[in-house]
C-alpha positions as CSV (number, residue, x, y, z in Angstrom):
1,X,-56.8,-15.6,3.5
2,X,-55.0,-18.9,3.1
3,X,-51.6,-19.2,3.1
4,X,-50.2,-21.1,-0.1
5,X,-48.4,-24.5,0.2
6,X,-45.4,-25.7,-2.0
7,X,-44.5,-29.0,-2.7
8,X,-40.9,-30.3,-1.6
9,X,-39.6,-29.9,-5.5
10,X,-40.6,-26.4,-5.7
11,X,-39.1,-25.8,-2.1
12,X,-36.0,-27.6,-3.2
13,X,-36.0,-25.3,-6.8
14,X,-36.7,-21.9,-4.8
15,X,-34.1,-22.7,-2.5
16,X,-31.8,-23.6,-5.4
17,X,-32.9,-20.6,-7.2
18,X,-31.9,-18.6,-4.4
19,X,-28.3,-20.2,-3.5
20,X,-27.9,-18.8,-7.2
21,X,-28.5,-15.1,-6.3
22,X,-26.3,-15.0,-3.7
23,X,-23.1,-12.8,-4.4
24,X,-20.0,-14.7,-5.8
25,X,-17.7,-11.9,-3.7
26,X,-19.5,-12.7,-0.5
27,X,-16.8,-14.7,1.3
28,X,-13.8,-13.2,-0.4
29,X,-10.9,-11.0,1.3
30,X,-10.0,-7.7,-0.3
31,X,-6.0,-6.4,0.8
32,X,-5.6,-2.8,-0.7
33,X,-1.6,-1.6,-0.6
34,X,-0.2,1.9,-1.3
35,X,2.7,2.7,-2.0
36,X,4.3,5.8,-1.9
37,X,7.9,7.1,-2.1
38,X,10.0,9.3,0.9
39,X,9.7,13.1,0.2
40,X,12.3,15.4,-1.2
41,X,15.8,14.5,-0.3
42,X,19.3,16.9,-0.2
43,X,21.6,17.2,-3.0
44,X,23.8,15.2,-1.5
45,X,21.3,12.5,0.0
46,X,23.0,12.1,3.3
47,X,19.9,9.5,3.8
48,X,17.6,12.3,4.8
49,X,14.9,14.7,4.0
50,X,15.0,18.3,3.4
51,X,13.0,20.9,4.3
52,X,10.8,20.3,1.3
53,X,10.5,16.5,1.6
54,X,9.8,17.4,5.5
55,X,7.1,19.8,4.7
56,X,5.5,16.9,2.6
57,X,5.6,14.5,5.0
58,X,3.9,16.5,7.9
59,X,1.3,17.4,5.2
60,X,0.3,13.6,4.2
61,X,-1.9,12.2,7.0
62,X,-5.3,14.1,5.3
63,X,-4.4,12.7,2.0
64,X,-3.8,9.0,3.3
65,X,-7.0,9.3,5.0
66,X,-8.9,10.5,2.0
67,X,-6.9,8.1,-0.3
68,X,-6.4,4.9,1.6
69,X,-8.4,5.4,4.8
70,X,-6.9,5.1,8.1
71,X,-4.6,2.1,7.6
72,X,-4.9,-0.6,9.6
73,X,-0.9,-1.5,9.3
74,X,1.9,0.8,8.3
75,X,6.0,-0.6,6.3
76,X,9.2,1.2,6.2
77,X,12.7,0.1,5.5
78,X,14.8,-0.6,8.3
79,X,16.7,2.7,9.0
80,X,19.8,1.2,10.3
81,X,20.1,-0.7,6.3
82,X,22.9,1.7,4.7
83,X,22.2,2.8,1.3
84,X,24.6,5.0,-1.0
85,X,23.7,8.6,-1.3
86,X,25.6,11.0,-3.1
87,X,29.0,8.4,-3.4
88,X,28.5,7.7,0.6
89,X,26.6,5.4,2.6
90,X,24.1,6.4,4.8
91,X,22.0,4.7,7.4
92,X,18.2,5.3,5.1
93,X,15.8,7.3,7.3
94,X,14.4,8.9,4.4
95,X,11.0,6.6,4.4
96,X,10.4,6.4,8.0
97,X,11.3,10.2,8.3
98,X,8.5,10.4,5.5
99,X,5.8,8.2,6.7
100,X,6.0,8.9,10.8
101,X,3.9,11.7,10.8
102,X,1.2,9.5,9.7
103,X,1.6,6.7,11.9
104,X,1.4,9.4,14.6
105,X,-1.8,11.1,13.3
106,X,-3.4,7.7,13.2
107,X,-1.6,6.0,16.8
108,X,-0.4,3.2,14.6
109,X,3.3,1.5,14.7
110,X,5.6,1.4,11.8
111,X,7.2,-2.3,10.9
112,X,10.4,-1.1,10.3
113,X,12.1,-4.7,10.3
114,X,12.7,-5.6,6.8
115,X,15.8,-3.7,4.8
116,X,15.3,-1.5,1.8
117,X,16.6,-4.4,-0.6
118,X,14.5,-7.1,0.6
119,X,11.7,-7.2,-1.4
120,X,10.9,-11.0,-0.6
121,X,10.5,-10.4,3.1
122,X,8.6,-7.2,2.1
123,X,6.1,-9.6,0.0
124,X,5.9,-13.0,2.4
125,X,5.4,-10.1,5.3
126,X,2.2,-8.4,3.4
127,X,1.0,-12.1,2.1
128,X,0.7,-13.2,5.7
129,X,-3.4,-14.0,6.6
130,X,-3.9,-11.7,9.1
131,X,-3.5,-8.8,6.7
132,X,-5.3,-10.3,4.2
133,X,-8.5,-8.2,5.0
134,X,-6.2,-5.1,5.8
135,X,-5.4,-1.3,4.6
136,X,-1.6,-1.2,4.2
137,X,0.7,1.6,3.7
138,X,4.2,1.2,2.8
139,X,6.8,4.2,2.3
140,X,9.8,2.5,0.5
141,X,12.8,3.7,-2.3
142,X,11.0,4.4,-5.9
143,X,12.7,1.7,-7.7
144,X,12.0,-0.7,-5.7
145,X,8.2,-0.2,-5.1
146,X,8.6,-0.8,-9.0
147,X,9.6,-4.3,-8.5
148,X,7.2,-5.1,-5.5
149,X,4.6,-4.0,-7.6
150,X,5.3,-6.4,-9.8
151,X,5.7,-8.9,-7.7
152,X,2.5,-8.8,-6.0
153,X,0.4,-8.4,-9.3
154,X,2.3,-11.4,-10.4
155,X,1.9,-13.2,-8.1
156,X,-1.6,-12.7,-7.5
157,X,-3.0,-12.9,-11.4
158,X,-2.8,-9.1,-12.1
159,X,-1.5,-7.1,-14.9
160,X,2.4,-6.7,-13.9
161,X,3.0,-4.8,-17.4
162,X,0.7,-2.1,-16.1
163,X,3.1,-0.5,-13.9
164,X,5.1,2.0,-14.8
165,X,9.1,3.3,-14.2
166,X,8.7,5.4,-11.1
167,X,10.2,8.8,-12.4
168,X,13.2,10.2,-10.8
169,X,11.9,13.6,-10.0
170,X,8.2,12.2,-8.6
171,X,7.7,12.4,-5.1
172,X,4.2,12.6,-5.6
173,X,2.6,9.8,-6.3
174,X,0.8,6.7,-4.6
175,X,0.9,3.1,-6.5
176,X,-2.2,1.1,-5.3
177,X,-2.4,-2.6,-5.5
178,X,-5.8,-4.4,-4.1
179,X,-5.8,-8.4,-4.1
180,X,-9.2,-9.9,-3.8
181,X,-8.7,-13.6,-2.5
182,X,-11.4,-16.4,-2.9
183,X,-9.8,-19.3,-1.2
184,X,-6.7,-20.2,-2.7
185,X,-7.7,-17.7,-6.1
186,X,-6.3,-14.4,-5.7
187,X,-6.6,-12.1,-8.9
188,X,-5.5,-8.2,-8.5
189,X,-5.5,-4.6,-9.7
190,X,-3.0,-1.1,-10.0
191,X,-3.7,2.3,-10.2
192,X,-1.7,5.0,-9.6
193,X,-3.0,8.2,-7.4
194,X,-1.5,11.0,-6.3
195,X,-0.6,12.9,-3.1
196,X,-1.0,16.2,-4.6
197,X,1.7,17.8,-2.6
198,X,4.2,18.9,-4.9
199,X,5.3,22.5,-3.9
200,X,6.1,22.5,-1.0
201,X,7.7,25.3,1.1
202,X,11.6,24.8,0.9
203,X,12.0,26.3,4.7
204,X,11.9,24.1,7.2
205,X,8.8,24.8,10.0
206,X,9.5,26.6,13.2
């Protein structure tokens, strides 16, 4: 059987025609975030978990993994950053205490560098290009996830009106950002998930 012969214009079209097929997405880096808040805290704060929040925490790893994967990087505030609690200042372990467990089931470090009010660091430190292609968990105070949310969906061409006020009384949920770069075009998307831990024993374990 003789094997057909093209001539260099219908080469050059085929090749053309299949440049044109070739996924737009192909070289583009996708960054997914979540978010989620400390567990439950004491009446009177004391910068801490209770027994409740404690329980939570040692019950996250299997939803992170189901939810986010295993991340490849893990953010909490800097515990030595006082915050009020309750009329008194506290050093704020509340978000490590919350996300250790985690970085312990997975053998990952937590970047615990940046304070709880420092948003800006918190954003220039999840923008740098090595994380770009990264799973990133961050365990932070409710109100301000609200404004780094923002922030990053801003800044990267997403809806920033989508996001919500965190309530006061959830401890349950998980804010998701994912940035897809292209070069120097970023655009993004939120969603909210949830942990699906509420009710948790109130006794600490033994």
């Amino acid at each position: 059987m003789a094997l057909r012969s093209f001539g260099p214009l219908t080469a050059i079209a085929m090749l053309a025609l299949t440049a044109g097929t070739a996924p737009a997405w192909s070289s583009d880096s996708v960054q997914t975030i979540a978010f989620i808040r400390h567990g439950e805290k004491p009446e009177k704060g004391l910068g801490q978990l209770n027994c409740q929040g404690l329980n939570r925490a040692l019950a996250l790893p299997p939803v992170i993994a189901k939810t986010l994967g295993k991340p490849d990087y893990i953010f909490a505030p800097n515990p030595s950053d006082q915050k009020e609690d309750g009329g008194e200042n506290y050093d704020y372990i509340r978000p490590l205490a919350t996300i250790e467990p985690t970085a312990i089931s997975f053998g990952l470090p937590v970047n615990a560098s940046i304070g709880v009010s420092e948003r800006k660091d918190l954003a220039k430190a999840l923008s740098k290009p090595k994380l770009r292609n990264a799973r990133i968990l961050v365990a932070w105070e409710h109100k301000k996830i609200d404004n780094i949310v923002t922030d990053l969906l801003e800044a990267n061409n997403g809806d920033a009106g989508a996001v919500p006020k965190w309530p006061k009384d959830d401890f349950d949920s998980i804010y998701v950002v994912t940035i897809t770069r292209n070069g120097e075009t970023s655009k993004s998307t939120f969603e909210i998930k949830h942990q699906g831990l509420n009710g948790q024993p109130q006794t600490c374990p033994h």
